[in-house]
N, C-alpha and C positions, 0 to 999 in steps of 0.2 A: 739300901737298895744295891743288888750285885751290879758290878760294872761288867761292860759287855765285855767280850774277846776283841779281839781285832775283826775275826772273820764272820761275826754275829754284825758285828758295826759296820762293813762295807756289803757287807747282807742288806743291810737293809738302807743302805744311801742307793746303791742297785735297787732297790724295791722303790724307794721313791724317785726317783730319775726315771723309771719305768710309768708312774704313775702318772710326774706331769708330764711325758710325751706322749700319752695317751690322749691327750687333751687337745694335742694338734690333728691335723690332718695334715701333716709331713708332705706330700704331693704337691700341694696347692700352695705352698712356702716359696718363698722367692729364692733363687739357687745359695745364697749365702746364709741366710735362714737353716735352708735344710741341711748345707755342711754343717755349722755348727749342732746342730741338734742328730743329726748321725754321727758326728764327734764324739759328743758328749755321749749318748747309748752305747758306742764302740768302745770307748774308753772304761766305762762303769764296768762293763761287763768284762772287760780284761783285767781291770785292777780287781774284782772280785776271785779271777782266776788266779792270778799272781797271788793274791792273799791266800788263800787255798793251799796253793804251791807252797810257799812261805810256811805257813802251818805244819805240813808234810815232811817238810825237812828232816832229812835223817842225821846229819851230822853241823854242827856249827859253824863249819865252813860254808855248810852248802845254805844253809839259815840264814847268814851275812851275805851271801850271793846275793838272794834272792831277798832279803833286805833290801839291798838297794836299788835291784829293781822295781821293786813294790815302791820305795819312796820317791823315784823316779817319775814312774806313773801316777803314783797321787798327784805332783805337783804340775802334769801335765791335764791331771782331770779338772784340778782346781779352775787351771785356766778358762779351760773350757768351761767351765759352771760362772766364774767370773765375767767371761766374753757374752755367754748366753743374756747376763743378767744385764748386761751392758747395752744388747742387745733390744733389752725389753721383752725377751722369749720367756724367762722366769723372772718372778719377781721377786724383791727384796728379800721376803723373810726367806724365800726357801732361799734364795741363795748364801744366805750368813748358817742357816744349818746346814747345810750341803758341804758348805764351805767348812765349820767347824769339823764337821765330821773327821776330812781330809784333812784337818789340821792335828786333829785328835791321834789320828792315825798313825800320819808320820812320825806324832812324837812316840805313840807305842811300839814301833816295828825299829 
């Protein structure tokens, strides 16, 4: 089986993060409910940008910049997927894939 890219892989933790807040109805969430779950959307969708960037890289300097911004943010999306699951907003399995994902990540960037 080919292993993904990095930006195939936070591709699609973005496509699933998208999928379960689909499931809410965001509005109707009690105000701490809905930071975290605008968190967590904001954040997917930035580390998917940063990984992009990352990818794009024209020189190794600029690769390692943006390395560590990218690890940065993963370990802040973590949280938030972690908080979520703490929560009771997502449940267990998605949160240990989600979670892998972002741990996957880190180690390949």
């Amino acid at each position: 089986m080919k292993q993904k890219s990095p930006f195939e892989l936070i591709s699609d933790l973005h496509g699933q993060v998208g999928r379960l807040l689909r499931s809410f109805d965001i509005d109707s969430l009690p105000s701490d409910e809905r930071q975290i779950l605008s968190t967590l959307k904001r954040q997917a969708a930035d580390t998917r940008l940063d990984m992009r960037d990352y990818g794009l890289a024209e020189t190794a300097k600029e690769q390692r910049s943006y390395a560590e911004a990218v690890r940065a943010r993963l370990r802040q999306l973590d949280e938030t997927i972690l908080e979520a699951g703490g929560s009771n907003l997502i449940g267990a399995a998605d949160v240990a894939q989600l979670s892998a994902i972002t741990h996957q990540l880190m180690a390949d960037v």
